[in-house]
C-alpha positions in Angstrom: 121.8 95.0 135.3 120.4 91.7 134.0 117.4 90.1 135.4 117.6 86.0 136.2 117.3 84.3 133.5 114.7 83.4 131.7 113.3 80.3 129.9 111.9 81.8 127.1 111.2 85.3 125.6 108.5 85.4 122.8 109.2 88.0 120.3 106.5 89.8 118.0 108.6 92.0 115.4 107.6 95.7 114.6 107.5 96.6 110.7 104.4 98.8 110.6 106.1 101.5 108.7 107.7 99.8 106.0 104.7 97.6 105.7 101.5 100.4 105.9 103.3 103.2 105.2 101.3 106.1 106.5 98.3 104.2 107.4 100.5 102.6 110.1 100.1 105.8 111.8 96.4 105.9 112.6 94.4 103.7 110.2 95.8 99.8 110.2 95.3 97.9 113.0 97.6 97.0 116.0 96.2 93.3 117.1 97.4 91.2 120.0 100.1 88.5 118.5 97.3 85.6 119.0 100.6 83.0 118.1 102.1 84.4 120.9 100.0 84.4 123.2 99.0 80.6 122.5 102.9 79.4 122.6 103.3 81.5 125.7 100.5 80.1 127.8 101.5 76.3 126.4 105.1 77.3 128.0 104.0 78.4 130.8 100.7 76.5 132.1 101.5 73.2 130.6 105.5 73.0 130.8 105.9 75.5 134.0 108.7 77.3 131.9 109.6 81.2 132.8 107.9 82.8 130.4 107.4 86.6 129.2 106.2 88.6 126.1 107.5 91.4 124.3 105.6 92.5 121.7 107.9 95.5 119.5 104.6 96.3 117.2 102.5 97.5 120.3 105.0 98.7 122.0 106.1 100.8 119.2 110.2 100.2 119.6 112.7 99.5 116.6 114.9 97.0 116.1 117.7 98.6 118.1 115.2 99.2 121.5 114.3 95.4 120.9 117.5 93.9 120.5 118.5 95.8 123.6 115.4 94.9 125.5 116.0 91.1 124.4 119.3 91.5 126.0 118.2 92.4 129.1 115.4 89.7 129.9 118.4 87.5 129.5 116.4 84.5 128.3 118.2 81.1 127.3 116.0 80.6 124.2 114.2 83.9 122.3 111.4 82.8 120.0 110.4 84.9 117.3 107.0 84.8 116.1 106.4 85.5 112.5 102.7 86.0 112.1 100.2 88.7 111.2 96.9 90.3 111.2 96.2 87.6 108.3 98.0 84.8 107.3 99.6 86.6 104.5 100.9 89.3 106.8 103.2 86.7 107.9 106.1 87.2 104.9 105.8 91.4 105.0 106.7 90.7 109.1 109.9 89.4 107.5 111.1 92.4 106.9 111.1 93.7 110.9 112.7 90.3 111.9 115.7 90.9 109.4 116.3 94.3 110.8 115.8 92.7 114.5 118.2 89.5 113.9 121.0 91.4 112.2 121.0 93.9 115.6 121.0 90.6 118.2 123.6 89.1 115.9 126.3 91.7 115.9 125.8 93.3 119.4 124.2 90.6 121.3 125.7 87.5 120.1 124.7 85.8 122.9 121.4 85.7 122.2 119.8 82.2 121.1 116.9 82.9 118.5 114.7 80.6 116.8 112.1 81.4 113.8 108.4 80.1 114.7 105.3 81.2 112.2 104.0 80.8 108.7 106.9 82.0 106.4 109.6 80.1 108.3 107.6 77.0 108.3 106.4 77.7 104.2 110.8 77.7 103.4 112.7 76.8 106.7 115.5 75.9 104.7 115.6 79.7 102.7 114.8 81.4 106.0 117.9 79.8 108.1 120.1 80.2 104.7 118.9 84.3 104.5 118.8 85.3 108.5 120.8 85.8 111.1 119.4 83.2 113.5 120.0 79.6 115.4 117.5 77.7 114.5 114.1 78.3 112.3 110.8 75.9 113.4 109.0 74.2 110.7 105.3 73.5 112.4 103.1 74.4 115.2 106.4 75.3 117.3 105.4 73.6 120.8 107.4 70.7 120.6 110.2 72.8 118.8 110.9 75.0 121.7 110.6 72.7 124.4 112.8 70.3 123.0 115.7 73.1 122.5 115.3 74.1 126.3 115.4 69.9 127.4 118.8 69.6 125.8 120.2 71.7 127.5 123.1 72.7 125.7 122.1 74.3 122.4 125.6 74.4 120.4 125.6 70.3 121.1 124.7 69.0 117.5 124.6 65.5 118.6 121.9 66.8 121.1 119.8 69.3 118.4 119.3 66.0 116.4 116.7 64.7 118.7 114.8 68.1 118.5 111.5 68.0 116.3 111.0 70.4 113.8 114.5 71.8 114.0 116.2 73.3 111.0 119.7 74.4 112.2 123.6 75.1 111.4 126.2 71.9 111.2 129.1 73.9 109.6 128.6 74.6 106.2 125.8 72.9 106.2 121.7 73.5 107.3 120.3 69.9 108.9 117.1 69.0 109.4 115.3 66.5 112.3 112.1 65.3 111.3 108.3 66.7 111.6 106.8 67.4 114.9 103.5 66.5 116.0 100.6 68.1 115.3 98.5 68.9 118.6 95.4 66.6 118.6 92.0 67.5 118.2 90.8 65.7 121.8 93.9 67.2 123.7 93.7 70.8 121.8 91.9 72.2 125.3 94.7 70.6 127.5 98.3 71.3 125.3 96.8 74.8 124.5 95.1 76.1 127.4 94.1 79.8 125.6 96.1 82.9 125.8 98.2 84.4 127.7 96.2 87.8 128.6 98.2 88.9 131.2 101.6 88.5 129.5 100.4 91.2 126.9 100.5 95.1 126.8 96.4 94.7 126.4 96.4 98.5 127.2 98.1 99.2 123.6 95.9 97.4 121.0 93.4 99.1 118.5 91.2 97.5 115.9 90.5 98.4 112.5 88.8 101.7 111.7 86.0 100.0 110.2 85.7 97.8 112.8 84.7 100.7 115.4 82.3 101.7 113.1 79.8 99.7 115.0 81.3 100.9 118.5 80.8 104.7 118.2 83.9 104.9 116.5 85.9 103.6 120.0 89.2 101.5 118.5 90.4 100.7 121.9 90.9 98.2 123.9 90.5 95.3 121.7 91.1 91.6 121.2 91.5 88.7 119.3 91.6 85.0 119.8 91.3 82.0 117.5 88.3 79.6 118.5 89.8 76.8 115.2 93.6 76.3 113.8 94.1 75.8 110.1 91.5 75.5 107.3 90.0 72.6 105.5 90.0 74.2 102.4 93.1 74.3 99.5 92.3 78.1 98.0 95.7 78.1 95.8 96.0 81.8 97.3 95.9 80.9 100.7 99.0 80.2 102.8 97.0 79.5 106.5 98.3 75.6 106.5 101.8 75.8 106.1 102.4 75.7 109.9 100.5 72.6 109.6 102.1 70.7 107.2 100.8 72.2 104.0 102.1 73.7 100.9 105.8 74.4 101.6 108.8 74.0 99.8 110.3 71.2 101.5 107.2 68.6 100.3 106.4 68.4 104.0 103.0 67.0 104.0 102.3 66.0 107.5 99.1 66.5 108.5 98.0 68.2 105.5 95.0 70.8 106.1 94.9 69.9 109.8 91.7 71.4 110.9 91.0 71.3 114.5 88.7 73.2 117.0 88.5 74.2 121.0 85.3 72.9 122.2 82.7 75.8 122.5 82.6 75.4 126.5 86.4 75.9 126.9 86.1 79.0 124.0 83.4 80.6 126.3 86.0 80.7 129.0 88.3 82.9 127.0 85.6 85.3 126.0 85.1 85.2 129.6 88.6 86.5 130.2 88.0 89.1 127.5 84.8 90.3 128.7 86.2 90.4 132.4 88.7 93.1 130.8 86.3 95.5 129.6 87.1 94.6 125.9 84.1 95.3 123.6 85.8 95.2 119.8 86.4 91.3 119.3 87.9 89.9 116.4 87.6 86.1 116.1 90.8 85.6 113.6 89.5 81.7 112.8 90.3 81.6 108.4 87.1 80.2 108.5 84.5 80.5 111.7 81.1 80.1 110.0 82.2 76.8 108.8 81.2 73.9 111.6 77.7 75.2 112.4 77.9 72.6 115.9 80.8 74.2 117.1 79.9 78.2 115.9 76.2 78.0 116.8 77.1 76.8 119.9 79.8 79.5 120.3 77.3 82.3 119.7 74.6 80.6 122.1 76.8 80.6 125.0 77.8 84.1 124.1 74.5 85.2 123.9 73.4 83.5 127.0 75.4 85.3 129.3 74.3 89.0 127.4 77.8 90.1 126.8 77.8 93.2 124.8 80.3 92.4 122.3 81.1 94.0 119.1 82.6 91.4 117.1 84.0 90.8 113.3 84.2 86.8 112.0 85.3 85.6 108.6 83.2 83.3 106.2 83.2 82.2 102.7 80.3 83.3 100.2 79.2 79.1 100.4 79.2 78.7 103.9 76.7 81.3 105.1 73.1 80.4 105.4 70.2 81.7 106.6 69.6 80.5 109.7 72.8 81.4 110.7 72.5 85.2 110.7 70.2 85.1 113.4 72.4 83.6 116.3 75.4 85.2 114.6 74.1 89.0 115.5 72.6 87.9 118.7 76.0 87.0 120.1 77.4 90.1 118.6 78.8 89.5 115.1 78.4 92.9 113.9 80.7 92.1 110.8 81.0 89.3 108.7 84.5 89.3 106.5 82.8 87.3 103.3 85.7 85.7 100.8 84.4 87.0 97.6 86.9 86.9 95.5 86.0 87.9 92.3 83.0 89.1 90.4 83.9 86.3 87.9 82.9 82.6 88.4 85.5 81.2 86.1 88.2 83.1 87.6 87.1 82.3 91.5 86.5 78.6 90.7 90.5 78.6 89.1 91.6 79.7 92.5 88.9 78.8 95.4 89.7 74.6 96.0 88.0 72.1 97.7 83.9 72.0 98.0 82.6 75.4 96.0 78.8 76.3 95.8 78.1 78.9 93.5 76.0 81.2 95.4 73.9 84.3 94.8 76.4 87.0 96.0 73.6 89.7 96.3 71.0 87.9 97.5 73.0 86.2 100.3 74.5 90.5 101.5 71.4 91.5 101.2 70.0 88.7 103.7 73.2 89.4 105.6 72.7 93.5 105.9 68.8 92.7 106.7 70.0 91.0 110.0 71.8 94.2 110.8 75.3 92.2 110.1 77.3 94.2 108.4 79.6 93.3 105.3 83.2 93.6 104.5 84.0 92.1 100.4 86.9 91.0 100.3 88.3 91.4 96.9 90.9 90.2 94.7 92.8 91.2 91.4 95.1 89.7 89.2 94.3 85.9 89.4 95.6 83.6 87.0 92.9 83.5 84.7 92.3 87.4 85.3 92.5 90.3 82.3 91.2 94.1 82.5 87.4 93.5 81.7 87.5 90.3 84.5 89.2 93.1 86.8 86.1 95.6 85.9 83.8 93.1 86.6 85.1 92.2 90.3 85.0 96.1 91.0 81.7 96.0 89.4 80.3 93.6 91.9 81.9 95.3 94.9 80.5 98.6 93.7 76.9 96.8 93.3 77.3 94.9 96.5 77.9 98.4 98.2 79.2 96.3 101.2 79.8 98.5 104.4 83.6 98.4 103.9 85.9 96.3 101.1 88.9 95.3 101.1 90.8 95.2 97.3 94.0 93.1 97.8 96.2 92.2 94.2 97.1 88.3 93.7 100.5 87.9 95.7 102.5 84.4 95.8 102.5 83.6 99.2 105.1 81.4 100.7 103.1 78.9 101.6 100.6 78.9 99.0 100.0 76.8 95.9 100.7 79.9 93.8 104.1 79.8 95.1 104.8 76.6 94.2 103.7 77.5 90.8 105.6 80.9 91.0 108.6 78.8 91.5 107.8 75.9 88.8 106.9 78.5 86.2 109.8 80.8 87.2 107.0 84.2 87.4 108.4 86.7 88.9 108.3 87.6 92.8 109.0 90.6 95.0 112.0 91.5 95.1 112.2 91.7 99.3 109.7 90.8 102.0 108.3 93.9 101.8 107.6 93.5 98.5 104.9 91.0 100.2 102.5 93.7 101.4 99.4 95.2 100.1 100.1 99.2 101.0 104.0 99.0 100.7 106.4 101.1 98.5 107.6 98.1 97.0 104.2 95.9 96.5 104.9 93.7 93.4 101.7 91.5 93.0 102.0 88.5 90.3 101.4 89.2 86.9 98.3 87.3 85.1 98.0 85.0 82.2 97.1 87.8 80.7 98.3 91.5 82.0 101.7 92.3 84.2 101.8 92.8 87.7 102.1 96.5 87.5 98.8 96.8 85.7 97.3 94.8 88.4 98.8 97.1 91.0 97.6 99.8 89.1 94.0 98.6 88.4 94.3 97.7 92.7 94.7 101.2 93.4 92.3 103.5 91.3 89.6 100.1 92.0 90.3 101.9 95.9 89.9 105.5 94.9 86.8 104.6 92.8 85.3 102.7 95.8 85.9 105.0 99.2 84.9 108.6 96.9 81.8 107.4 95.2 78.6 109.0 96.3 76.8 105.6 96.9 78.8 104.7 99.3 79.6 107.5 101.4 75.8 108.2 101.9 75.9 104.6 102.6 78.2 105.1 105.1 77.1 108.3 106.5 73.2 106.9 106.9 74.1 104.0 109.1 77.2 105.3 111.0 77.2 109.2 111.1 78.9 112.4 109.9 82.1 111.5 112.1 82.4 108.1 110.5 81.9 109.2 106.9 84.4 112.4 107.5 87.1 109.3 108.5 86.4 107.9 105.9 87.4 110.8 103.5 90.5 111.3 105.0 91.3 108.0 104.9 91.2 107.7 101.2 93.3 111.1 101.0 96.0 108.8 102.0 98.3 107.9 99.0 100.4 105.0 98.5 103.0 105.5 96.5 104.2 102.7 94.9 107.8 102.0 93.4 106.2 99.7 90.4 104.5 102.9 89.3 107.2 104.9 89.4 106.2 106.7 92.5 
């Protein structure tokens, strides 16, 4: 039996196994859809739509269970939400939304779908032309969606025409409307009034291993919530702004690097929320939240004022941590900082890192970091442009030295969305072959070749720089020092994990 229909369903896609292989099973993550939860409280709270969330990932179904449970919520308009645990995660989600939009097409052709996120807004045209869906949303998605469900009719062309952000079908052909707005800084608060808590299987998310680490090893519950949208930096590797108007393929450049924020008073009311759940493990997903030291400082003091005993990881960039900062930071419970490093070499960072760059003392400023009782992740990349074997060995080198409390070794991917794949597609380098191809820990990982040294040397150099990192002595007396004989013996097993990987013949 069908329920009443439904405004709008809002989809998260499951493709943990082809994306994490193994690791999907116990080690990666499984984070709230933060997306989702934004677009549904928007619907909801601001338009008074019908409104309800099913998210496949946590809920651990297939496609065939979610086309079949999409079916039944009956809802005039399903929104599919292509995001990730990073921005980059977006494009490797791909690959559960194919699956999912083939199903709904051939046994549920009833169904009206439409593409929101960062892939299908980095090459709207490509994703309509490849999928099996209505319509594909190049932006935010707010004004998208609503403007399908005022029309009424969705197979009206005449009507989809007046529908910002709208890629859709006339025939033969794939149309296009025109941009839609970017949500303003002084109305952020009002349009997007938080998440939609309540809407989401809450019950059913885990944080990262390491991420416990600093929570007796507890994963569950957890949360995560943006307190900024977008970043005001142009790291040619980074694909964060395409939902913004930034780096996509159709030379859409409205409101380039759109960088806005949530006051601190209104983000205190979502930690709130979260706090009121029992939720220790936070993430605070912001690309960059120790950046605006008015609006982060005054985050953490609120946080702190009320004594909340959160256990929370932020990201930063090597040049936008100070001293001063690491003080309120840990008071308000930043137990991790995520730091951008990179690479170990300045002339292959400053090729790829854009915008303001200070060159920084990279030891000095984890050392000051680890003294606070902050702990580190590195986050580390190979096969830059400018990148050969010894440049490799010296970015392994540093993480080695640095002997942060966890790394993360990622190779150079072309991003839709990115500046590298703009110059992927200039330069005609070659790019994975499927979406999968997009992730880090897949079967069929194909990273960009260098300047210098192919993409399945990079892969290669990726991997053993992992083995070389989780079984040295340093760090697992590191690790077993501050966080136990439990948390090291995790640690071991994880790195027993191996990926095998088609570009080495695996």
């Amino acid at each position: 039996m069908q329920l009443k229909q439904l405004d709008l369903l809002f989809v998260h896609p499951n493709a943990s196994k082809e994306v994490y292989q193994s690791l999907s099973n116990d080690y990666s993550a499984i984070e709230p859809p933060i997306w989702v939860g934004l677009l549904a409280q928007h619907a909801r709270n601001v338009k008074g739509r019908s409104v309800a969330i099913l998210d496949c990932e946590a809920e651990r179904i297939g496609p065939e269970e979610s086309a079949r449970q999409i079916s039944e919520h009956n809802p005039r308009l399903t929104v599919i939400v292509v995001y990730g645990q990073q921005p980059s995660a977006s494009t490797q989600n791909m690959a559960g939304v194919n699956a999912l939009c083939n199903i709904l097409r051939e046994s549920y052709g009833e169904v009206k779908t439409l593409l929101v996120g960062l892939h299908p807004s980095a090459v709207a045209r490509q994703t309509l032309t490849d999928e099996n869906v209505d319509f594909v949303c190049q932006g935010e998605g707010l004004e998208t969606i609503h403007g399908l469900l005022e029309i009424g009719n969705m197979e009206d062309l005449p009507s989809l025409v007046t529908v910002p952000g709208l890629w859709y079908r006339d025939g033969d052909s794939i149309q296009y409307t025109r941009p839609a707005q970017i949500v303003p800084q002084e109305s952020l608060a009002e349009v997007m009034p938080g998440m939609a808590w309540d809407l989401l299987p809450m019950d059913k998310y885990r944080t990262s291993n390491w991420h416990a680490m600093t929570n007796g090893g507890e994963r569950e519950p957890f949360a995560s919530l943006y307190t900024s949208l977008g970043c005001p930096f142009q790291c040619s590797f980074c694909c964060i702004n395409a939902p913004f108007g930034n780096n996509n393929v159709e030379n859409w450049d409205y409101g380039r690097n759109k960088f806005r924020f949530w006051t601190p008073e209104f983000i205190i009311s979502e930690f709130d929320k979260i706090h009121s759940m029992g939720i220790r493990n936070v993430k605070i997903a912001d690309e960059m939240f120790v950046l605006n030291k008015s609006h982060f400082l005054e985050v953490c003091r609120l946080i702190s004022e009320r004594k909340y005993d959160f256990n929370i990881w932020a990201y930063a960039r090597i040049d936008t941590v100070m001293e001063e900062y690491l003080e309120p930071l840990k008071k308000a419970g930043v137990n991790w900082l995520a730091l951008g490093i990179e690479s170990g070499n300045s002339v292959v960072r400053k090729d790829v890192v854009k915008g303001k760059f200070t060159e920084v003392n990279i030891v000095d400023l984890v050392n000051k970091i680890q003294a606070t009782g902050i702990n580190v992740i590195g986050n580390y990349i190979f096969g830059l442009p400018e990148d050969n074997m010894q440049t490799m060995r010296d970015t392994l080198d540093l993480a080695i030295d640095l002997n942060c409390e966890f790394a993360n070794f990622y190779s150079a991917m072309a991003y839709p969305g990115s500046q590298l794949y703009l110059d992927a597609l200039k330069y005609k380098w070659e790019l994975p072959d499927n979406y999968v191809g997009y992730s880090q820990h897949a079967y069929e990982t194909k990273p960009l070749p260098t300047k210098h040294i192919s993409a399945g040397e990079v892969l290669g150099f990726r991997d053993a720089a992992f083995d070389e990192y989780y079984e040295s002595e340093k760090y697992l007396s590191l690790v077993k020092q501050k966080f136990g004989q439990n948390i090291h013996d995790d640690i071991v097993k994880m790195s027993k994990h191996v990926l095998k990987r088609k570009l080495l013949g695996d």
